[in-house]
SETI-92761 format. One record per residue: residue number from 0; residue in one letter; chain; x, y, z of N, C-alpha, C, O in turn. Coordinates in steps of 0.02 Angstrom, whole numbers, padded with zeros to 5 digits. Each point is the difference from the previous one (the first is absolute). Example, Ala and Ser with C-alpha at 12.3 -4.5 7.8 and 13.67 -1.06 7.14 Angstrom:
BEGIN
NODE   n res chain   n_px   n_py   n_pz  ca_px  ca_py  ca_pz   c_px   c_py   c_pz   o_px   o_py   o_pz
NODE   0   A     A  00660 -00284  00390 -00045  00059  00000  00045  00060  00000  00052 -00001  00033
NODE   1   S     A -00070  00054 -00069  00042  00059  00003 -00039  00055  00037  00025  00055  00008
//
This chain:
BEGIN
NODE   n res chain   n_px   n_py   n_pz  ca_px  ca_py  ca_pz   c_px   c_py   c_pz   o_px   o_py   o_pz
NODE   0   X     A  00042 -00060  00000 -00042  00060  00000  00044  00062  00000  00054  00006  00028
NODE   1   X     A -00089  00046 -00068  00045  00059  00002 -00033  00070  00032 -00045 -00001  00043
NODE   2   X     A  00071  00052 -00065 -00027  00048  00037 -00048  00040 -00019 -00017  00048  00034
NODE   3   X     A -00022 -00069 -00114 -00040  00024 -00020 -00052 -00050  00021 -00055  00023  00016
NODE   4   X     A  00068 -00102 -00013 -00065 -00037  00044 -00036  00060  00068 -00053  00026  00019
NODE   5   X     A  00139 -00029  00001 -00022  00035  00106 -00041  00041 -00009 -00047 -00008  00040
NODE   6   X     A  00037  00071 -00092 -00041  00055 -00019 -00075 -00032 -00017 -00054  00014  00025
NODE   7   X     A  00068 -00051 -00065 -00081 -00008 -00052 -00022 -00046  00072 -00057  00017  00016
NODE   8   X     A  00089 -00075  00037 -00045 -00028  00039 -00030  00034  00037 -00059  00000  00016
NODE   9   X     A  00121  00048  00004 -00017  00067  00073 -00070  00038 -00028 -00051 -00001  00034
NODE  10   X     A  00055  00029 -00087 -00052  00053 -00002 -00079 -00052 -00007 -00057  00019  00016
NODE  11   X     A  00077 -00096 -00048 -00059 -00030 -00015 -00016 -00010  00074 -00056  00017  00017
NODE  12   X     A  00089 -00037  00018 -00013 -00038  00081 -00048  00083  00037 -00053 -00003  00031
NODE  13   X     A  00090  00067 -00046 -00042  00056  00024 -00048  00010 -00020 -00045  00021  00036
NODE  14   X     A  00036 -00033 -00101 -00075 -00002 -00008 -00003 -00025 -00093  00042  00010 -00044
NODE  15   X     A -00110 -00044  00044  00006 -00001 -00080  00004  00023 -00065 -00040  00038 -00028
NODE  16   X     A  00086 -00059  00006  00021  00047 -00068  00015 -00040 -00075  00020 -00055 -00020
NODE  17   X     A -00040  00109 -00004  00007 -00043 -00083  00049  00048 -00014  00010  00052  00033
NODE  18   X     A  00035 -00080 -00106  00080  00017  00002 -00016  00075 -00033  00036  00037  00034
NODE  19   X     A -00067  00000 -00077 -00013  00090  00013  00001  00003  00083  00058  00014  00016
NODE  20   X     A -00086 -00019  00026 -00021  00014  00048  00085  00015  00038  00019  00052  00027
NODE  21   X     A  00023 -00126 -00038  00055  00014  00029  00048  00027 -00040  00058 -00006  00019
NODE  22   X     A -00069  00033 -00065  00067  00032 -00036 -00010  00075  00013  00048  00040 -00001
NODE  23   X     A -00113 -00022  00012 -00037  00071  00039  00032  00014  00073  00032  00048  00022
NODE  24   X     A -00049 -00106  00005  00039  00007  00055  00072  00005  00020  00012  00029  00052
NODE  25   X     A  00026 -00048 -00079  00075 -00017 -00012  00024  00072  00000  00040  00027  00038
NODE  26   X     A -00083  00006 -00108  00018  00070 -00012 -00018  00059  00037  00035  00051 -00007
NODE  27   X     A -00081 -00052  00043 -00044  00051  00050  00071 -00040  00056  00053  00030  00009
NODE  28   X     A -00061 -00072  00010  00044  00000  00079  00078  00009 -00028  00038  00020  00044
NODE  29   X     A -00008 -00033 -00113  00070  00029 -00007  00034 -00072  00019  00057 -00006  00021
NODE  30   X     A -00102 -00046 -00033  00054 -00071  00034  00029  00000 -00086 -00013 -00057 -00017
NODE  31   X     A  00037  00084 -00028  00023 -00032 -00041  00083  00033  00002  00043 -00005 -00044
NODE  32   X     A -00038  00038  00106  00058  00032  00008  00045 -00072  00040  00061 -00001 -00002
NODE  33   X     A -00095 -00048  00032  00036 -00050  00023 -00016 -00074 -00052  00042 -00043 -00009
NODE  34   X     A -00090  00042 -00011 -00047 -00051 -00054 -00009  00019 -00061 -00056  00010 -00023
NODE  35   X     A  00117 -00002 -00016 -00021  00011 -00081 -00047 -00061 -00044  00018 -00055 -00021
NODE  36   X     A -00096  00095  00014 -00016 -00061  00006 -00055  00035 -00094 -00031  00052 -00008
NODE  37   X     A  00038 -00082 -00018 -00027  00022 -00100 -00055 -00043  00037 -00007 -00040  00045
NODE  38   X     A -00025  00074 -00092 -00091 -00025 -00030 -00019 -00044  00001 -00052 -00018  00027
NODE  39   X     A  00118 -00033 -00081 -00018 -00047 -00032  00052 -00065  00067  00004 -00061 -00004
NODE  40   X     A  00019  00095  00042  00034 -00041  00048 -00050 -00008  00062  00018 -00045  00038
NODE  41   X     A -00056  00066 -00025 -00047  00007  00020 -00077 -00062  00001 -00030 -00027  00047
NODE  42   X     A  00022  00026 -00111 -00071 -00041 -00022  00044 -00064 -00005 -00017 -00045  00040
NODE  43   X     A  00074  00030 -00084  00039 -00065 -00003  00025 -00012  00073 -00002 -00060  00008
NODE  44   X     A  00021  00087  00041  00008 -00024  00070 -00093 -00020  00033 -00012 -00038  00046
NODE  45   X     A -00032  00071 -00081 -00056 -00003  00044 -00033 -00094 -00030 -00035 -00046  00019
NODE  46   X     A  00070  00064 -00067 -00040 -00081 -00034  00063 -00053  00034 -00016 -00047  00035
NODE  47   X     A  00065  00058 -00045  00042 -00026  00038 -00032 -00039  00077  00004 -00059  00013
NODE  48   X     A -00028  00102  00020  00004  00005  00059 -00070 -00042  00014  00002 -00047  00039
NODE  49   X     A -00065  00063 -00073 -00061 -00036 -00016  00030 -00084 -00015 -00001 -00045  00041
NODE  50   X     A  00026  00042 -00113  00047 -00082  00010  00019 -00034  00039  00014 -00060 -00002
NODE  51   X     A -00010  00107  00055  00054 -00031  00049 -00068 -00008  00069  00011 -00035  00049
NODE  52   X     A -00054  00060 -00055 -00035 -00010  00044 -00006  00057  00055 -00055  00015  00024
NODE  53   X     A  00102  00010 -00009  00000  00063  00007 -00052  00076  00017  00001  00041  00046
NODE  54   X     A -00041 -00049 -00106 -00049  00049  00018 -00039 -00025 -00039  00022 -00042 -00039
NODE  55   X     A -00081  00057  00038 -00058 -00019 -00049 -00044  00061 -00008 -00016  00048  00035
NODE  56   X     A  00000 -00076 -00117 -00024  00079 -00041 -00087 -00003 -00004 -00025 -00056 -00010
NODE  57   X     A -00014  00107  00017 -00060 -00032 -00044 -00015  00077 -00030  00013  00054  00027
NODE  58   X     A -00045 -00069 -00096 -00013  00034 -00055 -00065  00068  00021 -00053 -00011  00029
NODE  59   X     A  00073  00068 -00048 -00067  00039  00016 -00022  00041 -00056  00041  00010 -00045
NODE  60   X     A -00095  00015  00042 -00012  00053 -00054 -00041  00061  00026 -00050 -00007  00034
NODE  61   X     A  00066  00050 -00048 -00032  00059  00041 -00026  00048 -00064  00033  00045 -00026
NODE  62   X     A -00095 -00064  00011 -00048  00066 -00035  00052 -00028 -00088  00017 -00055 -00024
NODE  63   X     A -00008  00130  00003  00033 -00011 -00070  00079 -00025 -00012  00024 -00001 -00056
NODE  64   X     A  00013 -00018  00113  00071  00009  00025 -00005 -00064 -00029 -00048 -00037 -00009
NODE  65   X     A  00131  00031 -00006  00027 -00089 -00013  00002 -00029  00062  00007  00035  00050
NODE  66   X     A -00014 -00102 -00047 -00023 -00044  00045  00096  00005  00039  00046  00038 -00016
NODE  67   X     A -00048 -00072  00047  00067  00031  00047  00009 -00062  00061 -00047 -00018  00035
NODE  68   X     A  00082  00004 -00032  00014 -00041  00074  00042  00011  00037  00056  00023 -00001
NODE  69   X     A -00115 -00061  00064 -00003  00037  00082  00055 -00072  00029 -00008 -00060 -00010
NODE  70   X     A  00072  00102  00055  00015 -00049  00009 -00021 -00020  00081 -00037  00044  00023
NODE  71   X     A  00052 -00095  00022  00014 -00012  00093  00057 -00030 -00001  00020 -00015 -00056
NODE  72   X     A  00010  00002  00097  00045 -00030  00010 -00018 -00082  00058 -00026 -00007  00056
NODE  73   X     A  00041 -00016 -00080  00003 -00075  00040  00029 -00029  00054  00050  00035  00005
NODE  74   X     A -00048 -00068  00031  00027 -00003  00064  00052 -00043 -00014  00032 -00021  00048
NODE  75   X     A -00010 -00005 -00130  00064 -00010 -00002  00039  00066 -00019  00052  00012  00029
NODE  76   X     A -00070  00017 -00062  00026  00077 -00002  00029  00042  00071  00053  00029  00008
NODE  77   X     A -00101 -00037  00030 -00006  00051  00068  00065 -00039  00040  00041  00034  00031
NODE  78   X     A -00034 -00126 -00035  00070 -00014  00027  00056  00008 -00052  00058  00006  00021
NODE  79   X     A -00071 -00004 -00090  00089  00034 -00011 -00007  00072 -00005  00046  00031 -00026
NODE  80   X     A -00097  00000  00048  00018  00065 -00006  00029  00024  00092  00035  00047  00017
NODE  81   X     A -00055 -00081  00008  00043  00000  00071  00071 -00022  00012  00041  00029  00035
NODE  82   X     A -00033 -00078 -00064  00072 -00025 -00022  00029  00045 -00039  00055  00018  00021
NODE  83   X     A -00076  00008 -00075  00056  00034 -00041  00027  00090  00041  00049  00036 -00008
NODE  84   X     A -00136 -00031  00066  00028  00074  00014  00054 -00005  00056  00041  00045  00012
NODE  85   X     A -00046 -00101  00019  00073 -00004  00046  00053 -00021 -00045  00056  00018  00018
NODE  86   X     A -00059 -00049 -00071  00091 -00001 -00048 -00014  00052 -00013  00056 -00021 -00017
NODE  87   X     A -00069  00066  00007  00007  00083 -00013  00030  00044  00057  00046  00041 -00001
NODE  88   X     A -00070 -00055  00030  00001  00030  00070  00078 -00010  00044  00041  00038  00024
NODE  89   X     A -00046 -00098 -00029  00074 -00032 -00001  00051 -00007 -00018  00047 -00025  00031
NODE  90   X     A -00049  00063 -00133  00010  00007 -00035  00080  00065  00005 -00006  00044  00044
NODE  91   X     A  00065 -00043 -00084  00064  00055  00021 -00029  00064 -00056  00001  00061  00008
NODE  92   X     A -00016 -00085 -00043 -00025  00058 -00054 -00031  00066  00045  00007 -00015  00059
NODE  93   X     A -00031  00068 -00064 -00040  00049  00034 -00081 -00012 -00043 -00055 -00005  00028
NODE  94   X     A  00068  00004 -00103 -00074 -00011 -00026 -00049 -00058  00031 -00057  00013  00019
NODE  95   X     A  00083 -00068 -00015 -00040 -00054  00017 -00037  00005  00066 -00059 -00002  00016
NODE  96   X     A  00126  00012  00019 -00028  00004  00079 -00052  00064 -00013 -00060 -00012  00009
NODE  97   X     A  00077  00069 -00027 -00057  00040 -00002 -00079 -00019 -00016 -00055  00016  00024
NODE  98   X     A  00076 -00055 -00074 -00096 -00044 -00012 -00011 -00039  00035 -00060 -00012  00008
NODE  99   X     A  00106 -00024  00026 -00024 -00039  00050 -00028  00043  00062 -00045 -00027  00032
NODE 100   X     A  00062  00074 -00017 -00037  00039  00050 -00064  00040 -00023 -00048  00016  00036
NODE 101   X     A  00056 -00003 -00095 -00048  00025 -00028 -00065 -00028 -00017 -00049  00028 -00023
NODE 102   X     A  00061 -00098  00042 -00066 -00054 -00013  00017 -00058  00082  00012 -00059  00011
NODE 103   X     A -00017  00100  00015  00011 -00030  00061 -00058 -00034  00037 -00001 -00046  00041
NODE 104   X     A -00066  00098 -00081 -00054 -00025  00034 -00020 -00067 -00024 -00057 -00021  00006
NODE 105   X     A  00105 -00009 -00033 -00034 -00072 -00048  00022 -00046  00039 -00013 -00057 -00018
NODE 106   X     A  00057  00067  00094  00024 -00053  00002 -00025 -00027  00085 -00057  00023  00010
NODE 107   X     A  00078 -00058  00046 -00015 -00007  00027  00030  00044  00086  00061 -00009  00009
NODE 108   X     A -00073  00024  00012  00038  00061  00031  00034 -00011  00064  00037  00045  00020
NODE 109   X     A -00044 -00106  00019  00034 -00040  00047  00060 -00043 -00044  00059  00013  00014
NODE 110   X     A -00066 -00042 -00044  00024 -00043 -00046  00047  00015 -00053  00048 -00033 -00018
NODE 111   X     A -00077  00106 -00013  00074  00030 -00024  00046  00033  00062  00061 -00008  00007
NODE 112   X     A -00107  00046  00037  00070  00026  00058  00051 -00067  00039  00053  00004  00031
NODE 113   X     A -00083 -00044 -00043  00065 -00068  00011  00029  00008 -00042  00044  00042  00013
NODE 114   X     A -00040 -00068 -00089  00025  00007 -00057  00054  00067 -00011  00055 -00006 -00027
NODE 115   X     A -00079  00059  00049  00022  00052  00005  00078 -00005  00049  00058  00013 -00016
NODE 116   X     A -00086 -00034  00072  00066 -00008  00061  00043 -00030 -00005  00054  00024  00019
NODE 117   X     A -00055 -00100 -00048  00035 -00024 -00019  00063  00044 -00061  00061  00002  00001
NODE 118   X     A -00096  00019 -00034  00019  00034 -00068  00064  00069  00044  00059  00013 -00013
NODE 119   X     A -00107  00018  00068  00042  00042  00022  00065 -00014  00053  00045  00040  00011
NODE 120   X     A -00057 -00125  00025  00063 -00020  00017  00052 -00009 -00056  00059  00010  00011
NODE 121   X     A -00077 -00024 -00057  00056 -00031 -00062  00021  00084 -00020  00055  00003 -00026
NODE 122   X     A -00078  00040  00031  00043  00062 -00027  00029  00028  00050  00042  00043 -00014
NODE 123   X     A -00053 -00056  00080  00029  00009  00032  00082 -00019  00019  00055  00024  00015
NODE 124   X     A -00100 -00102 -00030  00066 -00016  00013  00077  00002 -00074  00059 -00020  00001
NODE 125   X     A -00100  00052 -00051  00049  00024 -00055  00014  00062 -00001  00024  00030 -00048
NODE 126   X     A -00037 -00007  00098  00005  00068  00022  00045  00021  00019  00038  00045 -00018
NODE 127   X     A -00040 -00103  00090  00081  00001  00046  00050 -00048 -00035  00057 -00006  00024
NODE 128   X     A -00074 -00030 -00081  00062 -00018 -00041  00040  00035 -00041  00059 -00008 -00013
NODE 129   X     A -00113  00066 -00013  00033  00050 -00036  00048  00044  00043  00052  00026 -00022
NODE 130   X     A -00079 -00018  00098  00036  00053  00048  00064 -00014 -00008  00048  00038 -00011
NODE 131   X     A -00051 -00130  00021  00074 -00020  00025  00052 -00002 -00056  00060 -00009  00007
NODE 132   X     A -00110  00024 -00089  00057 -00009 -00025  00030  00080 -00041  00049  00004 -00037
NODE 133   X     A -00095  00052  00058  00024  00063  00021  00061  00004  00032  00055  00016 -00024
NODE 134   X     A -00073 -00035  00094  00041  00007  00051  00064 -00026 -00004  00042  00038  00024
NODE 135   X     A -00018 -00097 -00049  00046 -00020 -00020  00046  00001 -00051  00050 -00033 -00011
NODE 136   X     A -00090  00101 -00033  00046  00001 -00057  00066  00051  00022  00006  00030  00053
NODE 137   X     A  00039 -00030 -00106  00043  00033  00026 -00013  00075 -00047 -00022  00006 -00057
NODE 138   X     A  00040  00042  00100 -00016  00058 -00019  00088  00041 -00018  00054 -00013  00026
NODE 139   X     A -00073  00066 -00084 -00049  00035 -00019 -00027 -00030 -00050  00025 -00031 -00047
NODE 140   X     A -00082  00044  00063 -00075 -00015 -00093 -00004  00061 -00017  00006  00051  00035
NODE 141   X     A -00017 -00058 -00093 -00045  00070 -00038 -00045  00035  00011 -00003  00060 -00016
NODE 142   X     A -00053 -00100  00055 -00048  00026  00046  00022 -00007  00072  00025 -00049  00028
NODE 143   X     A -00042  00112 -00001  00037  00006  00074 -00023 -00015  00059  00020  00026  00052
NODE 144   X     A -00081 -00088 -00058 -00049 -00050  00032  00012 -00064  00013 -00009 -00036  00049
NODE 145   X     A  00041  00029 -00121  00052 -00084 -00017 -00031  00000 -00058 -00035  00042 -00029
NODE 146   X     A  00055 -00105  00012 -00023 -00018 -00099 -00062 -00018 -00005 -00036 -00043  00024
NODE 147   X     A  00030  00099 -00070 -00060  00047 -00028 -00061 -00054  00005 -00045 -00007  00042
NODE 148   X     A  00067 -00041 -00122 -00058 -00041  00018 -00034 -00045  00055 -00055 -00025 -00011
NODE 149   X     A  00085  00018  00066 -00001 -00056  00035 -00021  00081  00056 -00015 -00021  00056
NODE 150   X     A  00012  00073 -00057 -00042  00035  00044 -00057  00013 -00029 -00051  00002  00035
NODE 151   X     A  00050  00012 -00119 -00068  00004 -00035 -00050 -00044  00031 -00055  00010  00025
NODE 152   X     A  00106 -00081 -00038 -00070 -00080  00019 -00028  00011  00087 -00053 -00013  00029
NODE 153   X     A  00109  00039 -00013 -00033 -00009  00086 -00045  00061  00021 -00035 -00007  00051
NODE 154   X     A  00033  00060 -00083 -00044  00071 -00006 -00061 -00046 -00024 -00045 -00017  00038
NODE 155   X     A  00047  00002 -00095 -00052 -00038 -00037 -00053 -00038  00051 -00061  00002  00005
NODE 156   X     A  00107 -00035  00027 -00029 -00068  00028 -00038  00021  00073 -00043 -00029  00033
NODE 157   X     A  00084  00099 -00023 -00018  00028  00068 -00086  00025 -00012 -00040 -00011  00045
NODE 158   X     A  00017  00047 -00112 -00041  00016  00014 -00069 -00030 -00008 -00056  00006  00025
NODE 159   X     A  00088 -00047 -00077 -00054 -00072 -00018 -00017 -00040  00071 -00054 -00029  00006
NODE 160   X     A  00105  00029  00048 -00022 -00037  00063 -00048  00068  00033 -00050 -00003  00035
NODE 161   X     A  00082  00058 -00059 -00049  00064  00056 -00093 -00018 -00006 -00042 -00014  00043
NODE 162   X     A  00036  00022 -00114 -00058 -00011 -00034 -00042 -00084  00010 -00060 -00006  00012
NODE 163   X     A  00090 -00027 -00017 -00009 -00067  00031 -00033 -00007  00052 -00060 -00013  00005
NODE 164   X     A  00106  00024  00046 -00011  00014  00078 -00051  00034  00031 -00028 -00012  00054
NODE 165   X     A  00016  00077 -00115 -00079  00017 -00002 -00064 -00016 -00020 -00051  00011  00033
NODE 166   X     A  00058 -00051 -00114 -00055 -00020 -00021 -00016 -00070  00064 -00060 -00013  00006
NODE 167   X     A  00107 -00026  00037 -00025 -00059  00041 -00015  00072  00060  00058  00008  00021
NODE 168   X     A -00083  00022 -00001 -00019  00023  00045 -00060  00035 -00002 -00033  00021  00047
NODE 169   X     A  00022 -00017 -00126 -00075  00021 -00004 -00036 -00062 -00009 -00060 -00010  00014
NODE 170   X     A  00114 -00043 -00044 -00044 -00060 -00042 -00034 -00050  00093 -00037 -00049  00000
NODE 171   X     A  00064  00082  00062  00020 -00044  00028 -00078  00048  00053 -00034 -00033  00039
NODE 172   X     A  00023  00090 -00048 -00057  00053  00023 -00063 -00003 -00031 -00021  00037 -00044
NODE 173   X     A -00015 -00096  00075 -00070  00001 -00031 -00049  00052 -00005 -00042 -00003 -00044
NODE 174   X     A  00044  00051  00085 -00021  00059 -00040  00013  00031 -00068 -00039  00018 -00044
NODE 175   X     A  00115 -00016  00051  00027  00030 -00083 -00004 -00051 -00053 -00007  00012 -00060
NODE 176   X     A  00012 -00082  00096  00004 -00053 -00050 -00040  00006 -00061  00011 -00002 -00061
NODE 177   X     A -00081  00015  00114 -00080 -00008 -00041 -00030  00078 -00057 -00054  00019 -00023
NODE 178   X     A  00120  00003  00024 -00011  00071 -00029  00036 -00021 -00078 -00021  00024 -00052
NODE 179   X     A  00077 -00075  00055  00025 -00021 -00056 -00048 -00034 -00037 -00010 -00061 -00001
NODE 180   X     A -00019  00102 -00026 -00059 -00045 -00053 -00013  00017 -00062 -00047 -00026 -00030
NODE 181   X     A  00081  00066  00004  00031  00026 -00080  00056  00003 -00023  00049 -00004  00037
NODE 182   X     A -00044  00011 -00100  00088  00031 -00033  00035  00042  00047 -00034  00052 -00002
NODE 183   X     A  00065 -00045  00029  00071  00047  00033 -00051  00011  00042 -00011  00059 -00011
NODE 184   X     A -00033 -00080  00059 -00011  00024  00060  00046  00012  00057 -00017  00027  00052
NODE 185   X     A  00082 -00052 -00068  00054 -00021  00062  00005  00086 -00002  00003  00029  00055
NODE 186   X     A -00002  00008 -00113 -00005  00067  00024 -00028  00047  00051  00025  00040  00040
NODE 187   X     A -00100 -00062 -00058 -00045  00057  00042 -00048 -00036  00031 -00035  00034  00037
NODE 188   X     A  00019 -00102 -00039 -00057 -00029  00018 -00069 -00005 -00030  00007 -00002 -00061
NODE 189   X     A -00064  00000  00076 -00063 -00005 -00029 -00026  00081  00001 -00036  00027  00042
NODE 190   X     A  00063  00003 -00101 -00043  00060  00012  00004  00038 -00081  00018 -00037 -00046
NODE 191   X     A -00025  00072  00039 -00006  00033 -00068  00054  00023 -00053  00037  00036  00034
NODE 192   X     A -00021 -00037 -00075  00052  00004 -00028 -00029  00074 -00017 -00058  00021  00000
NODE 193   X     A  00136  00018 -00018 -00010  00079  00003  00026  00030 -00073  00024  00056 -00010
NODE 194   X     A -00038 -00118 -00045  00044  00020 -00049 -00058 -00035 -00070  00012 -00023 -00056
NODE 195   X     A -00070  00034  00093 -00048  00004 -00051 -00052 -00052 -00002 -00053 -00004 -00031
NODE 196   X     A  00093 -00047  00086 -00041 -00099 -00005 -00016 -00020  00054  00043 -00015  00042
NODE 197   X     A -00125  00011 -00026 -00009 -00013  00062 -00016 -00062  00023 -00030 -00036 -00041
NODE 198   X     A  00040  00016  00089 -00003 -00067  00034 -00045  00017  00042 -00003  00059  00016
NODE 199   X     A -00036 -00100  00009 -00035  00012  00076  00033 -00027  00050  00056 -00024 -00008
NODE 200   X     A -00081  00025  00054  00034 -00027  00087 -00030 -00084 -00030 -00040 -00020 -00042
NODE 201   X     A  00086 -00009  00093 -00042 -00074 -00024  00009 -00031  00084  00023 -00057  00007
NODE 202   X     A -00036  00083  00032  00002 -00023  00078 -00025 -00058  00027  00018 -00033  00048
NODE 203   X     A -00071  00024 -00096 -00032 -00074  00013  00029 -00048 -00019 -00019 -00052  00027
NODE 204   X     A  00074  00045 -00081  00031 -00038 -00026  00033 -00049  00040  00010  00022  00057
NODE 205   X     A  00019 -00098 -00067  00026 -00043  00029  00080  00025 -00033  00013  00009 -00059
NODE 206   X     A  00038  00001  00126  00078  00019 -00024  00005 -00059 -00051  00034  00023 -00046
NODE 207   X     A -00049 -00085  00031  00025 -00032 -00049 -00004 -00019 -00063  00023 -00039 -00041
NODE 208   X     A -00095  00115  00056 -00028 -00012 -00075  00004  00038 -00046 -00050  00035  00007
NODE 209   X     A  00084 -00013 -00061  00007  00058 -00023 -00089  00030 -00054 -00037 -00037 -00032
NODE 210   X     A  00031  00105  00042 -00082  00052 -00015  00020 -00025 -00072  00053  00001 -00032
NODE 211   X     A -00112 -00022  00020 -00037 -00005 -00068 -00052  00058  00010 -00057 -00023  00000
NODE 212   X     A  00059  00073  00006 -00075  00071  00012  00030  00053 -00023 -00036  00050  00003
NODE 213   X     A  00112 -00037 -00035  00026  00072 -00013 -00039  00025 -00044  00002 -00019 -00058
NODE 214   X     A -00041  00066  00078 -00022  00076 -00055  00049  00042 -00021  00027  00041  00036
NODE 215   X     A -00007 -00054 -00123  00049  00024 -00007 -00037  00064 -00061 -00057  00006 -00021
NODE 216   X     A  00116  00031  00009 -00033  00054 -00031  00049  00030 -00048  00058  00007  00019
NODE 217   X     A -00078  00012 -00086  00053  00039 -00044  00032  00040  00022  00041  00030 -00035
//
């Protein structure tokens, strides 16, 4: 699975969409700045993904419009779309992990903050491997920290654990947990977006279920 699946499951799992629907969306939220994702990459991942069992489509027609299909996503979908947002998440790249937080509400929120900890002992502990092998170099370096790259990776690694350490502390706060119930909620929670697209509160919601109810708007 790749990272144009993580997109087309995430937005199908938020609510149902036929592939206009998500290429609208892609462009209104600006995910194609991490997801270069064409038209036609799009409908061939969506049939893709239907094949596979994945999501399932059914056909609609509305008044004079071409008939169009609606997709859901399936509850084999909803488990690799939980799986793939922790290899993201987990992920050294900055893009990936970014969608993996960004579709966070897809996954399970006790269950990734394990997943998560684990993830943040292992950088940790490449953390203080990098220290020691700072510390032991012999100086002078070019950079006046020690060698360059090997402070780049441990800067790197430092803040990927900062961010970590936080998403398991909301994931781990059943209050905030249950607020993760859209695209990038890890931002602001259940409340209105201020940049043109509104969501409602979804308070009643089960934290493990991600809102199929967004009122979205041009």
């Amino acid at each position: 699975m790749n990272r144009y699946d993580l997109v087309l499951l995430g937005f199908i799992a938020e609510k149902e969409s036929s592939g206009y629907d998500i290429i609208t969306t892609i462009k209104r939220r600006e995910l194609d700045r991490w997801a270069k994702i064409s038209t036609s990459t799009v409908y061939n991942r969506l049939l893709r993904l239907e094949k596979s069992e994945c999501i399932v489509g059914r056909v609609e027609k509305d008044s004079n419009r071409p008939e169009r299909t609606i997709y859901n996503i399936t509850e084999k979908g909803r488990t690799l779309l939980r799986k793939e947002v922790v290899k993201h998440l987990t992920g050294f790249n900055d893009d990936p992990r970014q969608l993996g937080f960004a579709f966070l509400f897809a996954t399970k929120p006790l269950e990734v903050a394990k997943q998560l900890r684990k993830h943040a002992e292992e950088l940790s502990a490449q953390i203080a491997a990098i220290e020691t092998m700072i510390r032991d170099e012999p100086r002078p370096t070019l950079y006046p920290e020690g060698p360059f790259l090997n402070c780049m990776a441990r800067d790197h690694m430092q803040v990927e654990l900062k961010y970590t350490l936080a998403a398991i502390e909301i994931l781990k706060d059943p209050e905030k947990a249950k607020k993760l119930n859209g695209w990038f909620f890890l931002n602001f929670g259940s409340r209105e977006f201020t940049g043109g697209e509104e969501i409602p509160l979804a308070s009643d919601l089960s934290i493990n279920q991600p809102t199929s109810h967004n009122t979205e708007r041009p």
